[in-house]
Residue frames as qw, qx, qy, qz and C-alpha x, y, z in Angstrom:
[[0.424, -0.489, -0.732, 0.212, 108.82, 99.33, 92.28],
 [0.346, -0.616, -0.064, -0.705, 106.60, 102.17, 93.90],
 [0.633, -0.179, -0.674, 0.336, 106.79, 102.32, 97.30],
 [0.351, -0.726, -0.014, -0.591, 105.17, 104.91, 99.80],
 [0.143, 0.324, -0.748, 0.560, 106.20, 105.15, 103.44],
 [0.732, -0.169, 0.199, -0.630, 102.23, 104.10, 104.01],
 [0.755, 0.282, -0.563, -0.185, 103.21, 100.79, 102.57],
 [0.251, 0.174, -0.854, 0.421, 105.67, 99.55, 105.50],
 [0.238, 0.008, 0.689, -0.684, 102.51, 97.78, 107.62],
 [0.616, 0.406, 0.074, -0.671, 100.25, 97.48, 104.58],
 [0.936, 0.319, 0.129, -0.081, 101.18, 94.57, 103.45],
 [0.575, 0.626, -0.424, 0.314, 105.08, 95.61, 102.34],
 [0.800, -0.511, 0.004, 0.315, 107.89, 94.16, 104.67],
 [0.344, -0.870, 0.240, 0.259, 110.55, 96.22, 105.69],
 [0.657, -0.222, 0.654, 0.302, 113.16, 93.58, 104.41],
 [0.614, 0.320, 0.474, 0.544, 111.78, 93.93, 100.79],
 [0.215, 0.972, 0.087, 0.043, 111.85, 97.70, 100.70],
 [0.411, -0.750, 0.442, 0.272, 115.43, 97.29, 101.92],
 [0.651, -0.036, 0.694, 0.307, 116.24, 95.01, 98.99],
 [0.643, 0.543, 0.476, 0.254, 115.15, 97.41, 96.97],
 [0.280, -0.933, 0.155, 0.164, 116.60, 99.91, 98.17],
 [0.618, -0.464, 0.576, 0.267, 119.94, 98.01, 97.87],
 [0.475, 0.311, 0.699, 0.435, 119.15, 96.80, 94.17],
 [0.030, 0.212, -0.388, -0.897, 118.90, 100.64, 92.87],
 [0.025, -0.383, -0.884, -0.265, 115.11, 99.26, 91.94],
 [0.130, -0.817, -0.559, 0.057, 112.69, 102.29, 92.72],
 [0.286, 0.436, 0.171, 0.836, 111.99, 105.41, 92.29],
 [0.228, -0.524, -0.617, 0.542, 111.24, 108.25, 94.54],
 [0.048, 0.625, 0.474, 0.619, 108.63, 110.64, 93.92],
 [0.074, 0.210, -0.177, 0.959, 108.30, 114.04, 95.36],
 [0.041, -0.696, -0.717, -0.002, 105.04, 114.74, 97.07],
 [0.004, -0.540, -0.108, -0.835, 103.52, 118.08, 96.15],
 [0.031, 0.208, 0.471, -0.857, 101.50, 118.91, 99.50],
 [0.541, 0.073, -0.316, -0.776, 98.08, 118.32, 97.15],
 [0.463, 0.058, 0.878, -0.105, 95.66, 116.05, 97.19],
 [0.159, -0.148, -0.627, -0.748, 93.42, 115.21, 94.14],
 [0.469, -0.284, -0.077, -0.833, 89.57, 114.93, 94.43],
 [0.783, -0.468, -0.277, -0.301, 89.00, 112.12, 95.90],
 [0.563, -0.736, 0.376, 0.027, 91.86, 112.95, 99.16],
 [0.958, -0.030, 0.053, 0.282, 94.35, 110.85, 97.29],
 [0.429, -0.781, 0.091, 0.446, 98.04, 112.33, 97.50],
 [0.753, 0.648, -0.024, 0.114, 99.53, 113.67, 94.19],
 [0.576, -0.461, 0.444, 0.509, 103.35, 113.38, 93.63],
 [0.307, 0.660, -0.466, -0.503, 105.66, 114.69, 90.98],
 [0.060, 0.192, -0.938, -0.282, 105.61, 112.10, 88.11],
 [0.438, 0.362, 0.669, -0.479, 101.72, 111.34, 88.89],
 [0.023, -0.078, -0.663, -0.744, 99.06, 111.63, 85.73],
 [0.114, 0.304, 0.637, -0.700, 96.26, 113.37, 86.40],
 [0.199, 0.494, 0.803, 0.266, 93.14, 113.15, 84.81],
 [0.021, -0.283, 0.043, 0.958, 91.94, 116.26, 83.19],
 [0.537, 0.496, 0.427, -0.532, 88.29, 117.14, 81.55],
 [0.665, 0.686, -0.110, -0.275, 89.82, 117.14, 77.59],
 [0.837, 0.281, -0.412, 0.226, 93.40, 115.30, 78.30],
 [0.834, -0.363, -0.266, 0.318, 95.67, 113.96, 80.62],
 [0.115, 0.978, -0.035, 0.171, 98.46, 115.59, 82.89],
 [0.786, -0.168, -0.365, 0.470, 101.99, 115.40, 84.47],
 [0.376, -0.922, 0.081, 0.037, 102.43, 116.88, 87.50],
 [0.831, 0.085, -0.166, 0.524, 106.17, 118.40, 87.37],
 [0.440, -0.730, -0.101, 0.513, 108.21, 120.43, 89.61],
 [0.412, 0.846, 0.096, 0.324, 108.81, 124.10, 87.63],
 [0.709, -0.154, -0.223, 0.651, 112.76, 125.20, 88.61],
 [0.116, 0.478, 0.169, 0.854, 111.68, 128.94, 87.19],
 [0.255, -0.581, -0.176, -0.752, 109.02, 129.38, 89.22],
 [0.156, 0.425, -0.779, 0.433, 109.30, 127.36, 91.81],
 [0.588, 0.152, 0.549, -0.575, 106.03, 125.15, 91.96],
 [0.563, 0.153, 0.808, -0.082, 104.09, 122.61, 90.94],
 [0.413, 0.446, -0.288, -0.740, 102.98, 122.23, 87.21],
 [0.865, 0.359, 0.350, 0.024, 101.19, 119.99, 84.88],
 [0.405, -0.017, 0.548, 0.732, 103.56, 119.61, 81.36],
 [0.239, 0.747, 0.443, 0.435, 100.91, 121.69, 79.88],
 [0.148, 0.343, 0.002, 0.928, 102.48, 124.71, 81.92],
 [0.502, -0.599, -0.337, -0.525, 99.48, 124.84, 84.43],
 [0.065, -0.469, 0.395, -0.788, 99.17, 125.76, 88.28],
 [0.292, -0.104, -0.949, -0.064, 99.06, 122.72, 89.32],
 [0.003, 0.211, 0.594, -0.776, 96.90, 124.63, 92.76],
 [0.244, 0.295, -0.022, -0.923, 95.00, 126.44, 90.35],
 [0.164, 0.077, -0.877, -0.445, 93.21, 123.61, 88.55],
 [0.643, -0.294, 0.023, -0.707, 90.31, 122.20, 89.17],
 [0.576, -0.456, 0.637, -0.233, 89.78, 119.11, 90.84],
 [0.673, 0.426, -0.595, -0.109, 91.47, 116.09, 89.20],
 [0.897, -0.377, 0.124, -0.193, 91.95, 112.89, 89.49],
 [0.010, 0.507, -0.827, -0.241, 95.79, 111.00, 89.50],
 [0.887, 0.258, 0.102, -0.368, 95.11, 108.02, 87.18],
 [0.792, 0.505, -0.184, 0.291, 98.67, 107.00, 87.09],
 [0.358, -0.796, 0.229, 0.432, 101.95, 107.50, 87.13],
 [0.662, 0.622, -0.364, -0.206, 104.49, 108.24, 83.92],
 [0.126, -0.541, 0.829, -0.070, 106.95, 105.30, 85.47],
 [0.489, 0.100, 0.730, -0.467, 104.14, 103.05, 85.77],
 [0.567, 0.528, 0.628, 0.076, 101.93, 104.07, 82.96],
 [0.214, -0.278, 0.362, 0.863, 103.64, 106.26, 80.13],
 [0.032, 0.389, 0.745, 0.541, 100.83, 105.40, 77.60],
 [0.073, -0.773, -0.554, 0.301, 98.19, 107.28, 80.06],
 [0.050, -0.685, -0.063, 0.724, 99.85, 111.02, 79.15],
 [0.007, -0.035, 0.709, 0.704, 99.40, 110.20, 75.21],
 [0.172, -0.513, -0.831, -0.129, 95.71, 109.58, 75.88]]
């Protein structure tokens, strides 16, 4: 279960984020401080559509910023779209 703190009011009650909370059931995803092209918010573990193939956004420990798995700046990209997530949809970064 995915769960954003926009969620509590959007339809998700409190009660079942606490139950999942409690039941080890979710997973919590970094936000990077990006958005993609159309304003949506990208987080680490996202999959981000790219012009020849797909990306995951992951947090680089060396350098200390954002990256796709292909080693890219995540900032430095052009504008993409998240079309995913790998928790969600694994099959999306093989494509």
């Amino acid at each position: 279960m995915l769960i954003s703190i926009d969620d509590i009011g959007e339809g998700k009650d409190i009660i079942d984020i606490a139950v999942a909370i409690l039941h080890k059931d979710f997973i919590v995803m970094q936000y990077t401080g990006l958005k993609d092209k159309k304003g949506k918010e990208i987080y680490e573990g996202d999959i981000l559509k790219g012009q020849k193939e797909n990306h995951l956004v992951e947090w680089n420990d060396k350098l200390l910023q954002w990256n796709t798995d292909k080693s890219l700046m995540l900032w430095g990209l052009s504008p993409l779209e998240v079309i995913g997530n790998f928790y969600e949809n694994p099959k999306l970064i093989k494509s």
